[in-house]
C-alpha positions as CSV (number, residue, x, y, z in Angstrom):
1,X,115.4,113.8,39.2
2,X,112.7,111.9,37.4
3,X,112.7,111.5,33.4
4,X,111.6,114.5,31.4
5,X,110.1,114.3,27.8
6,X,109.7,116.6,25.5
7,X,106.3,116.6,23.8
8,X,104.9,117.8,20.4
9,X,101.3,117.5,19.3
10,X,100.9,116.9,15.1
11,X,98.1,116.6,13.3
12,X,95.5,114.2,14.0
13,X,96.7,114.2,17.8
14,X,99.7,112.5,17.1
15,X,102.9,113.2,18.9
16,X,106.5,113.6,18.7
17,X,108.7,113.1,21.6
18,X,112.4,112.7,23.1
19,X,113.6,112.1,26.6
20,X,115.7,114.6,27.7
21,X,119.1,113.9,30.1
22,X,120.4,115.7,32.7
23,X,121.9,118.4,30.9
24,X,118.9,118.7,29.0
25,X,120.3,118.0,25.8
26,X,117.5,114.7,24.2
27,X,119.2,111.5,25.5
28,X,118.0,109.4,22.6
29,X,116.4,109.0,19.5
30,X,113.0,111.4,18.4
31,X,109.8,108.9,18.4
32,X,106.7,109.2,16.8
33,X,103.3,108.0,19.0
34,X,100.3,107.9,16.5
35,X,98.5,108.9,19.6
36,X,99.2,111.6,22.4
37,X,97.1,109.9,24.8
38,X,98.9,106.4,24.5
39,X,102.3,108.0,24.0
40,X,101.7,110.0,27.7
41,X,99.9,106.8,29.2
42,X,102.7,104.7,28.5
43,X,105.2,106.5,30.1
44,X,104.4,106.6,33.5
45,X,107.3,107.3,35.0
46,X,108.2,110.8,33.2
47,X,108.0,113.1,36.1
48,X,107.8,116.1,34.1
49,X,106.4,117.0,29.9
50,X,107.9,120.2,28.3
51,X,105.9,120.9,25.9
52,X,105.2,124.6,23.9
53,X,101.7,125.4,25.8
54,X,99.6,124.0,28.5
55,X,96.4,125.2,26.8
56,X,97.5,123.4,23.1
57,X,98.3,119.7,24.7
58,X,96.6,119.3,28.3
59,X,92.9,119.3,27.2
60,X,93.8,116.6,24.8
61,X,95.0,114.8,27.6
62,X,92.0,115.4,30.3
63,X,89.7,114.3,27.7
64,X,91.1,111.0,27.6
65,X,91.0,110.5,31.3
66,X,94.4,111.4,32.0
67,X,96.6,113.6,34.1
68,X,100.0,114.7,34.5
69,X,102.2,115.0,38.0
70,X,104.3,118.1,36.4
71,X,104.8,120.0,33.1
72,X,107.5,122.6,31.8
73,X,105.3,125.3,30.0
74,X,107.8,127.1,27.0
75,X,105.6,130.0,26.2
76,X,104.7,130.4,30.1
77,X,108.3,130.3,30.8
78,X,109.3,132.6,28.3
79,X,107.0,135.8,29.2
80,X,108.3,135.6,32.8
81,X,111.8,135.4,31.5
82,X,111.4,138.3,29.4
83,X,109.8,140.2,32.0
84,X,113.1,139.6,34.3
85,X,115.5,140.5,31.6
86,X,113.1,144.0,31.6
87,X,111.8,142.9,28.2
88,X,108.0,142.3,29.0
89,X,105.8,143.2,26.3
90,X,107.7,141.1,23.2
91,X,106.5,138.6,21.8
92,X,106.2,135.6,24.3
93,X,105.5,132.7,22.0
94,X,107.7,129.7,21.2
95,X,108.5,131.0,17.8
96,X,109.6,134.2,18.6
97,X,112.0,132.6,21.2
98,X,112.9,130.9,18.9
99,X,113.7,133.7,16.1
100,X,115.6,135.8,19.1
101,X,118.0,132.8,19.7
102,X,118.6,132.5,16.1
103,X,118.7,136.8,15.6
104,X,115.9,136.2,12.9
105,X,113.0,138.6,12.5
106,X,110.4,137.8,15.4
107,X,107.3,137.2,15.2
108,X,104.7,139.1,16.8
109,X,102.3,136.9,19.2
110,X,99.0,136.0,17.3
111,X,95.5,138.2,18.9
112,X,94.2,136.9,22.4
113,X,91.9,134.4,21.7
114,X,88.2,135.2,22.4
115,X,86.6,132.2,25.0
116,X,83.6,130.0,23.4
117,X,80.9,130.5,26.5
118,X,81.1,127.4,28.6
119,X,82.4,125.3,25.6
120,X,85.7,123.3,26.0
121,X,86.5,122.8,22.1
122,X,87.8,126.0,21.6
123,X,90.8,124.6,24.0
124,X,92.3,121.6,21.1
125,X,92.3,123.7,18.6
126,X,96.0,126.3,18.2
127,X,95.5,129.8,18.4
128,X,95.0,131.3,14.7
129,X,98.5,133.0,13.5
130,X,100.7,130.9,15.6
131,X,103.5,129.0,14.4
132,X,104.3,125.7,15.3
133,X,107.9,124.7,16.2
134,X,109.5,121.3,15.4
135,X,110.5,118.8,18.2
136,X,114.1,119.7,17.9
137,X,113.2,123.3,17.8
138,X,111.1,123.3,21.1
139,X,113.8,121.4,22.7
140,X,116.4,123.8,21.1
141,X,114.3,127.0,23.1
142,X,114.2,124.7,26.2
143,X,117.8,124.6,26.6
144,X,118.3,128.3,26.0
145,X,115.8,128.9,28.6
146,X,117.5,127.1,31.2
147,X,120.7,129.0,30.6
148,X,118.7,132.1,30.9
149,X,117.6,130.8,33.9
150,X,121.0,130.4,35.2
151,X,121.3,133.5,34.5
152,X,118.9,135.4,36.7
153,X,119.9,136.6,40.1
154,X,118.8,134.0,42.2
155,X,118.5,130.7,39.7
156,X,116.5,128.8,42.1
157,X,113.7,130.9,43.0
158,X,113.5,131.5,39.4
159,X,113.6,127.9,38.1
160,X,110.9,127.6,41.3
161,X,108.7,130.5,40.0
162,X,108.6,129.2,36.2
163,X,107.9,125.6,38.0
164,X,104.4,127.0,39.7
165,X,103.4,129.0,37.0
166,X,103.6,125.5,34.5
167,X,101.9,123.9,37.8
168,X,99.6,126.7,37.8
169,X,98.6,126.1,33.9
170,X,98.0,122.9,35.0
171,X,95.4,123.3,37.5
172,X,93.6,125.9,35.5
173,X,92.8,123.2,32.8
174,X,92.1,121.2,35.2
175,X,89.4,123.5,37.0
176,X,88.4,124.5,33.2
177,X,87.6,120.1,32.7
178,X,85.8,120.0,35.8
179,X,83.8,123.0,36.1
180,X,82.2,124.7,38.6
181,X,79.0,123.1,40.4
182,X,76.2,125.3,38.9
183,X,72.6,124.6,39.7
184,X,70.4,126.4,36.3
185,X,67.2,125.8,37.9
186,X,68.3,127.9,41.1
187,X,69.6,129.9,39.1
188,X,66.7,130.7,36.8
189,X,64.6,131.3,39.9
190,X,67.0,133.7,41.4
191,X,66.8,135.9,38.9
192,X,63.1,135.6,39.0
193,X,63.0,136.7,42.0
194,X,65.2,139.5,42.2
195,X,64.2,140.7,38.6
196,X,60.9,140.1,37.9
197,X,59.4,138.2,34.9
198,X,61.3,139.5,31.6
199,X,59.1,141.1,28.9
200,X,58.9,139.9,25.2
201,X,61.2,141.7,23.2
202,X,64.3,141.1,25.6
203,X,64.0,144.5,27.2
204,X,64.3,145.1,30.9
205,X,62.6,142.6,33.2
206,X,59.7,143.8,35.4
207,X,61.5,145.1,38.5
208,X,64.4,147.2,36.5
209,X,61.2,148.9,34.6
210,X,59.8,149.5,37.7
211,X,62.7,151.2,39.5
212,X,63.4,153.5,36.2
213,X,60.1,154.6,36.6
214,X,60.5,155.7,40.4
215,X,63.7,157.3,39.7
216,X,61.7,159.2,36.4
217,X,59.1,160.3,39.1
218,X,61.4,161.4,41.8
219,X,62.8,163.5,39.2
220,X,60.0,164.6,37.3
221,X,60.9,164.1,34.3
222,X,61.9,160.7,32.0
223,X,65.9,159.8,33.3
224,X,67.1,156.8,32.1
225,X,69.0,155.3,34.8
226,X,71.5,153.0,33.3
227,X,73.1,156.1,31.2
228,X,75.2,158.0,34.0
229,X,75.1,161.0,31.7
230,X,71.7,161.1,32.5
231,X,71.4,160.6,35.9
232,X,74.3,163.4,36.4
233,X,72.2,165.5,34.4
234,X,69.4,165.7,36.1
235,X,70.8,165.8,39.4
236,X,72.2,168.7,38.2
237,X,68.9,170.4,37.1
238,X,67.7,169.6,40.9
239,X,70.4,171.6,42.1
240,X,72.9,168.9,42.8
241,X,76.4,168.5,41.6
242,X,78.1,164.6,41.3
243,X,80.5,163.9,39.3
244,X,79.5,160.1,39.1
245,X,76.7,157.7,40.1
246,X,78.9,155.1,42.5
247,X,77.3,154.4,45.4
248,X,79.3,156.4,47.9
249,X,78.7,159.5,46.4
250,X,74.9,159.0,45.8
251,X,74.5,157.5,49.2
252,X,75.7,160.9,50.5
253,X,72.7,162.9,48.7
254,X,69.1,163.5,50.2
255,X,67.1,163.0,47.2
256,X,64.0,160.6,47.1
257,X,65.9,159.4,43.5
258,X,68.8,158.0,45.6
259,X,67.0,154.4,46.6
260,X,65.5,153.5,43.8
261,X,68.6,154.4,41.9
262,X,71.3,152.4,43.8
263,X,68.4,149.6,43.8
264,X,68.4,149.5,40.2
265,X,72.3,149.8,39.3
266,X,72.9,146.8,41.7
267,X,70.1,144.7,39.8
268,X,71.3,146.2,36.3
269,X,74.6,144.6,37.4
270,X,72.9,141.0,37.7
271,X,71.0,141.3,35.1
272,X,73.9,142.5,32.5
273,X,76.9,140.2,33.7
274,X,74.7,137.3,35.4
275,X,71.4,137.6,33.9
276,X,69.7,135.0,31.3
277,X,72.0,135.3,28.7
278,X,74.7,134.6,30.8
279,X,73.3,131.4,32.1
280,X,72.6,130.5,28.5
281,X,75.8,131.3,27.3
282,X,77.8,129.7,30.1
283,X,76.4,126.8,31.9
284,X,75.8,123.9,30.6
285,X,75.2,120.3,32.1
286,X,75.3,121.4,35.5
287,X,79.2,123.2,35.0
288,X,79.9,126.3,34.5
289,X,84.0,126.4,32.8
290,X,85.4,130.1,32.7
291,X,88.9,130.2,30.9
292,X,91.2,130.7,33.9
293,X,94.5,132.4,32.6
294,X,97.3,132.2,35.2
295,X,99.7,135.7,35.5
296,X,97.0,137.0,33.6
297,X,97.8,140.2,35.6
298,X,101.1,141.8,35.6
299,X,101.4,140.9,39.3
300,X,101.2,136.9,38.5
301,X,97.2,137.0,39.8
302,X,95.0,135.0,37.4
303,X,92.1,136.4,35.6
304,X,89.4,134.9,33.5
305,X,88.8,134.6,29.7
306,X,85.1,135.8,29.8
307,X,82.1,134.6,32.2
308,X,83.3,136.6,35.0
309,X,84.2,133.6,37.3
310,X,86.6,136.2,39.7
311,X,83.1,138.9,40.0
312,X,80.3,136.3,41.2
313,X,78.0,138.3,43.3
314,X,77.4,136.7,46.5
315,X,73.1,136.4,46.1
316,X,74.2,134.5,43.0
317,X,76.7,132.1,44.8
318,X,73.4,130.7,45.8
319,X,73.6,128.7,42.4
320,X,76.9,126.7,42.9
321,X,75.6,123.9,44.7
322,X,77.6,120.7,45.1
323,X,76.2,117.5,43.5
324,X,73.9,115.1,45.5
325,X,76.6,113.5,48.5
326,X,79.1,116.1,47.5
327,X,80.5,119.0,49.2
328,X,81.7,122.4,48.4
329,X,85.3,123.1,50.6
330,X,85.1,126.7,50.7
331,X,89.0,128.2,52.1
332,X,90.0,131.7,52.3
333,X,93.8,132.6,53.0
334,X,93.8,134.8,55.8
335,X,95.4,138.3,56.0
336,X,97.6,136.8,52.9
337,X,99.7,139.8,51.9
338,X,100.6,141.5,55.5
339,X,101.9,137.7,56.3
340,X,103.5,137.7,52.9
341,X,105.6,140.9,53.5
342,X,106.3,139.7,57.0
343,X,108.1,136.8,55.3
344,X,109.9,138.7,52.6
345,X,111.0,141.3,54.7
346,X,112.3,139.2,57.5
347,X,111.0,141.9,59.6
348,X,111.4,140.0,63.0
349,X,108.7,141.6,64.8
350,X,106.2,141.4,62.3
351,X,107.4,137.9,61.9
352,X,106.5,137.2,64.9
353,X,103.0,139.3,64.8
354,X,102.5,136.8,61.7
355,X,103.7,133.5,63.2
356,X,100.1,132.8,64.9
357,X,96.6,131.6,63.1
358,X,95.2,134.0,65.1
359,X,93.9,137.3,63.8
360,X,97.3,139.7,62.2
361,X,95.4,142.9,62.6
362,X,93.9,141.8,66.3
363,X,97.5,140.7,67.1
364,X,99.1,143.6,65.5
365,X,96.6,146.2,67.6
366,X,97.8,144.8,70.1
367,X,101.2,145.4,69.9
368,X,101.2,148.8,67.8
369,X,97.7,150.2,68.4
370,X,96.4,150.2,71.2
371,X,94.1,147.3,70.8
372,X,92.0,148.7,68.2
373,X,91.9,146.2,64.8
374,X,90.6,148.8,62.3
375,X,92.9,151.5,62.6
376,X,95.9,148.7,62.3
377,X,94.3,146.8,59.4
378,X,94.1,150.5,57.7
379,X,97.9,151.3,58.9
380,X,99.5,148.3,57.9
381,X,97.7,148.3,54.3
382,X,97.9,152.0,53.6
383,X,101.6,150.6,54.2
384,X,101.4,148.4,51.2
385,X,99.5,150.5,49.2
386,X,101.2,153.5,49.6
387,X,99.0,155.9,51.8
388,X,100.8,158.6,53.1
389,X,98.9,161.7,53.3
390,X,96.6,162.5,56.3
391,X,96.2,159.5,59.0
392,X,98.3,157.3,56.7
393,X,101.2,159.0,57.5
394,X,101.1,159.0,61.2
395,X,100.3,155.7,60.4
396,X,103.4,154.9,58.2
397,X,105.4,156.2,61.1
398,X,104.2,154.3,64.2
399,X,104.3,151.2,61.8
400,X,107.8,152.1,60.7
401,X,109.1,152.4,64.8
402,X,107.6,148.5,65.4
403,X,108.5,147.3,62.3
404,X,111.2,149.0,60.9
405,X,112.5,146.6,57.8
406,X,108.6,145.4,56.4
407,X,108.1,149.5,56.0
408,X,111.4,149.9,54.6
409,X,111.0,146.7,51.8
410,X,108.2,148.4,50.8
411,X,109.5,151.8,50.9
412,X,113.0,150.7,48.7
413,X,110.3,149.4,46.2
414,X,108.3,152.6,46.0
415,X,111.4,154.2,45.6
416,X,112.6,152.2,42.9
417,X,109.8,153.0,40.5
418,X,109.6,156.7,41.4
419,X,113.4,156.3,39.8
420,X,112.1,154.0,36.5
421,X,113.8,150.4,37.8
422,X,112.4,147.2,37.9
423,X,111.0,145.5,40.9
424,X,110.9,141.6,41.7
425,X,109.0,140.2,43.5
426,X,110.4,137.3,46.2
427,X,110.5,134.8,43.6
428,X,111.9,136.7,40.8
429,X,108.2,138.1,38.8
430,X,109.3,141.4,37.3
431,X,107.2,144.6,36.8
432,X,106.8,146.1,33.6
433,X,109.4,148.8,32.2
434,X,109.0,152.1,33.0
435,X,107.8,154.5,29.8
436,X,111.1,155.8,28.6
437,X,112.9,154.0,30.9
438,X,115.1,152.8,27.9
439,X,114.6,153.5,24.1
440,X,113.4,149.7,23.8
441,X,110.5,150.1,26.3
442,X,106.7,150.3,25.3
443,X,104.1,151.6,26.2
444,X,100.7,149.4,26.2
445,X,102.2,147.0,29.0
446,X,98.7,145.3,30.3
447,X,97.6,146.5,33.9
448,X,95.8,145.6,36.4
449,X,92.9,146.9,37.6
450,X,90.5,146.6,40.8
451,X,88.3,143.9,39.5
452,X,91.2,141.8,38.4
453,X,90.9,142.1,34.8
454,X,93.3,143.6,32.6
455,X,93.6,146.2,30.0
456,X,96.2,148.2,28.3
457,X,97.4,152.0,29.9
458,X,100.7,153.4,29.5
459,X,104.2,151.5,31.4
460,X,104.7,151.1,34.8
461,X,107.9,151.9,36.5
462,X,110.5,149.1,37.5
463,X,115.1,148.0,39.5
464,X,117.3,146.0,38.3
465,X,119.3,144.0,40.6
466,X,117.1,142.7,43.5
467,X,114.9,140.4,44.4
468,X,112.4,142.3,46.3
469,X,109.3,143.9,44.8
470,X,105.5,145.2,44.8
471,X,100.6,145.3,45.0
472,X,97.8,143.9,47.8
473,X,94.7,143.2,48.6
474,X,92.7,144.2,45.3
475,X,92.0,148.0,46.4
476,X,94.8,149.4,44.6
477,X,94.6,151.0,41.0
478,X,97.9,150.1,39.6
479,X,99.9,153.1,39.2
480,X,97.5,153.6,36.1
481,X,101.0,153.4,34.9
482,X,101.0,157.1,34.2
483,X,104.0,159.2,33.9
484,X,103.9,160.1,37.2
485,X,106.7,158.8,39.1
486,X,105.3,158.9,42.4
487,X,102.4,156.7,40.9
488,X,104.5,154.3,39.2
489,X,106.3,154.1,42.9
490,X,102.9,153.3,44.4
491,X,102.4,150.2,42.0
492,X,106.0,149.3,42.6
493,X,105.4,149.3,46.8
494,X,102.4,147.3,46.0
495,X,103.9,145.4,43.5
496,X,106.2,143.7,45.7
497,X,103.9,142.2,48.0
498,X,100.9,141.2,45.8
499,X,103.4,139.4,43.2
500,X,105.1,137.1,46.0
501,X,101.6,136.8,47.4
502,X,100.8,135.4,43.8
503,X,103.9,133.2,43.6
504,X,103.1,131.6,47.2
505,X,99.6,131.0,46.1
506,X,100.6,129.1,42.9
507,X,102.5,127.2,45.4
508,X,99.8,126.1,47.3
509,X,98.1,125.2,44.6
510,X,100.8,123.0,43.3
511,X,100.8,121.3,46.6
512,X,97.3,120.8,47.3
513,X,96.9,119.2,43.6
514,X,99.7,117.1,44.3
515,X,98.1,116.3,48.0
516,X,95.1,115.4,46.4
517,X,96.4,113.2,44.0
518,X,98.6,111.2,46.3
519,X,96.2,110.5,49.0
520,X,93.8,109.0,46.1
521,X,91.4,111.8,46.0
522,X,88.1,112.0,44.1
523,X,88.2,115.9,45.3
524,X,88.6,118.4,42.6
525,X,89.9,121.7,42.4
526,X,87.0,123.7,41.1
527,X,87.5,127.6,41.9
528,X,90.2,129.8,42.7
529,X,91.1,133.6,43.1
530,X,93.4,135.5,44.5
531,X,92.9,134.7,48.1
532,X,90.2,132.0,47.9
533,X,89.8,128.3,46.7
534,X,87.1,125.6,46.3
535,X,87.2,122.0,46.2
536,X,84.3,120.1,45.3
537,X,84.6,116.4,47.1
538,X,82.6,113.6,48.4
539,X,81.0,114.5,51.9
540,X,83.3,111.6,53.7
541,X,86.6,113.6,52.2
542,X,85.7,117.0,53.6
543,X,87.7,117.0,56.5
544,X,90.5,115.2,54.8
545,X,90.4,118.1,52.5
546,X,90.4,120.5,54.8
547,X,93.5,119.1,56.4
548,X,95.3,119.1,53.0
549,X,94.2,122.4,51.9
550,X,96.0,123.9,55.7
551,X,98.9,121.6,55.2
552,X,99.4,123.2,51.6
553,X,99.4,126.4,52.7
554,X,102.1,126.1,55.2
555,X,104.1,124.0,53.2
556,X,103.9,126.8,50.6
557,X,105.1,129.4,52.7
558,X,108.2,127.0,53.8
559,X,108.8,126.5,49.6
560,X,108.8,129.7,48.7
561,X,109.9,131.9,51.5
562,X,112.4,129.4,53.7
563,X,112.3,128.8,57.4
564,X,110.3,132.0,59.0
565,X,108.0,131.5,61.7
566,X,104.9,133.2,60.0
567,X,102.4,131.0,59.5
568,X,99.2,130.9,56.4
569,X,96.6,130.1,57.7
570,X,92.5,129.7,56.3
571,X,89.4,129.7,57.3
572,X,87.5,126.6,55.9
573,X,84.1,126.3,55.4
574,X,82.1,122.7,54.1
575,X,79.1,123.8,52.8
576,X,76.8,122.0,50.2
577,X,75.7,125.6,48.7
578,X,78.5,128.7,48.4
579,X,76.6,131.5,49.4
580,X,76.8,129.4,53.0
581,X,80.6,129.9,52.9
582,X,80.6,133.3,54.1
């Protein structure tokens, strides 16, 4: 085990510091750097910095040119502690760890902190109502953590889940220092293009006044097509009843309001969340820097602090272009979460359907379905998500004849929140308490939702006890955590699989970092999402990058899931635009 340090930023950007032994108790005397930079650059050999919070100290050190290998995040290891002990929803911060250890009053975490548009300085400065802990005191919580730790079912895969989650932390600053390759001029013309000039006034461009105005005719009267109230209404005075304006439902109607409508709500999209404000607001010098949060989501998926990095419509990938004799190395993880519940479930036979880079579904048609790739993509994640009314349960029961223990892991974690108990995922990520599970439970637990963002709805259900748990491929609607048990087991089937899905990808980050760094990289990390990662890199690295970002994910699956023959592939694309990609 290499030397471990534990770090405290004062004011001025000084910093306080102690080496920590084996039984991570400090092994000498506290020091005082008058620089955090110099005290970190001197010290190459610590192999891993505890410190409170990633966000509070990392910046610092980016800005002055350096990196880390590893970090031990307190506050990041702290909420996924208290989600296994069934506690999520206290107060994660160092403090109140802190207060709990010492059975004072706790303090309650300060308000989320609101992202400066494409600005980095919000990142030094500590979030307003937090309390700062003393050297002795952080190392004081460390300690207690690793006891909890030891504590947990299965220590390793714990100590292993709070190790990617600080390496995750990591790479999100990272990705926030480097930015995103974002051509303004492109962009600017784009939206030209698609829009229409924009009137004085900042009302709607050209083209969106156009389109109300056809949808106003085919109506015969004035509609104003970004109020759905509106549109509803006067469908309804045509003679036709919706109960919304999403596409698939208007799509469905023969009225000549339909196509000029759908035309306008995709542009009002653009215009809203990628329009000219946002450009102004986010990109600057060529970058654009959304505020990655990692386990932003319940399930351990990471969302965004504003600027919409996880929603970028494809027309406007056209923007991120990579720098003059740079590339863009575009990978998408294929069929993630089927291979995922192939390796926690130890399901041999889809195991083995899994242990090729070839296609899942093709291979799993094959084997279950008579050769036909739709209807066993739509079996096998009606599986994970819990459809089992009409086809889905004929489905559910040809899938559970082949592959008898992946339905049943997902079935014993349905179960478990139709009953109110937790559910883990491979690594040890718990779901949120049930509502009334226990008289200490709340309600307000963040969810997730379709887009990836997050927002508060009542609890979702969750068992004590094992290691397996629960959500997929981004099509569910958590639960929306409602009373309902059979909901709340629907989340907890999906749970299972999207969290260790989550976990493995931190891992693969954590290796391809590492990979990159090792080999002497100028590549960057740039992008990531669920299922998806960019690198931006010299032109002559590309394939070397390629080769590391495959390596990576194997080596993740071998990390967090053991020996199993299923395999992670991606597909890899080196383009010098990213609408290209795909």
């Amino acid at each position: 085990m290499g030397e471990r340090w534990v770090v405290r930023v004062v004011e001025g950007g000084a910093a306080e510091l102690v080496r920590l032994g084996d039984d991570g108790l400090p092994a000498g005397a506290e020091i005082h750097e008058p620089d955090l930079a110099e005290a970190v650059r001197k010290r190459p050999d610590v192999d891993r910095w505890v410190w409170r919070s990633t966000a509070a100290v990392y910046p610092r050190l980016l800005a002055a040119g350096l990196r880390v290998p590893r970090c031990y995040d307190i506050e990041a290891a702290e909420l996924l502690l208290l989600g296994h002990e069934g506690r999520l929803g206290e107060p994660r911060s160092a403090a109140a760890a802190l207060a709990r250890i010492r059975n004072t009053p706790v303090p309650p975490d300060p308000p989320p902190r609101a992202a400066e548009p494409g600005t980095q300085d919000s990142l030094f400065e500590p979030r307003p109502g937090g309390t700062d802990l003393s050297l002795a005191e952080l190392v004081e919580v460390h300690a207690e953590q690793q006891r909890r730790h030891d504590a947990t079912a299965h220590p390793g895969r714990m100590r292993l889940l709070t190790a990617s989650e600080s390496a995750g932390m990591l790479v999100a600053a990272e990705m926030n220092d480097a930015g995103l390759p974002w051509r303004a001029d492109v962009h600017r013309a784009l939206l030209t293009e698609l829009l229409g000039e924009r009137y004085a006034g900042r009302g709607e461009p050209r083209r969106l006044a156009e389109l109300a105005d056809e949808v106003s005719t085919a109506f015969g009267r004035r509609v104003r097509p970004d109020l759905a109230a509106d549109v509803v209404k006067a469908f309804a005075q045509a003679g036709i009843r919706v109960k919304s304006t999403r596409r698939w439902e208007l799509e469905g109607i023969d009225h000549p309001a339909v196509k000029p409508l759908i035309e306008y709500k995709k542009l009002y999209r653009i215009w809203t969340a990628h329009g000219w404000s946002w450009l102004q607001d986010w990109v600057h010098d060529g970058r654009f820097r959304p505020e990655y949060t990692p386990g932003g989501s319940v399930s351990g998926r990471w969302t965004t602090n504003g600027g919409g990095a996880l929603q970028i419509p494809k027309v406007i990938r056209r923007a991120v272009v990579a720098d003059p004799g740079w590339r863009l190395v575009v990978a998408d993880a294929d069929q993630m979460e089927p291979r995922v519940l192939a390796a926690i479930s130890r399901d041999r036979g889809l195991m083995e359907v899994a242990g090729s880079e070839e296609d899942l579904y093709t291979r799993l048609s094959d084997r279950a379905f008579s050769g036909d790739r739709e209807h066993a993509k739509i079996a096998l994640l009606g599986a994970v998500y819990g459809q089992t009314s009409g086809d889905g349960l004929k489905n559910l029961a040809a899938l559970r004849r082949r592959f008898p223990l992946a339905v049943a892991y997902v079935d014993d974690a349905a179960k478990a929140g139709e009953e109110g108990r937790l559910v883990r995922t491979w690594l040890g990520r718990t779901s949120p308490p049930a509502a009334g599970a226990g008289e200490d439970d709340e309600a307000g637990i963040p969810q997730e939702d379709p887009t990836g963002r997050t927002g508060l709805t009542g609890s979702v259900a969750v068992p004590a006890g094992g290691d397996g748990g629960p959500p997929s491929e981004g099509e569910f609607t958590p639960g929306y955590a409602s009373s309902d048990a059979r909901a709340r087991g629907r989340f907890t089937r999906n749970f299972v699989v999207q969290g260790s899905a989550a976990d493995w990808a931190l891992l693969m980050l954590a290796a391809l970092r590492r990979s990159i760094a090792e080999g002497g990289l100028r590549a960057r990390l740039v992008f990531f999402q669920h299922d998806e990662v960019i690198l931006h890199c010299p032109a002559e690295e590309a394939d070397t990058v390629v080769r590391a970002v495959r390596e990576a994910g194997d080596l993740a699956g071998r990390i967090a899931f053991g020996e199993t023959p299923v395999r992670f592939p991606f597909t890899t694309a080196v383009v010098e635009c990213y609408a290209d990609a795909k």
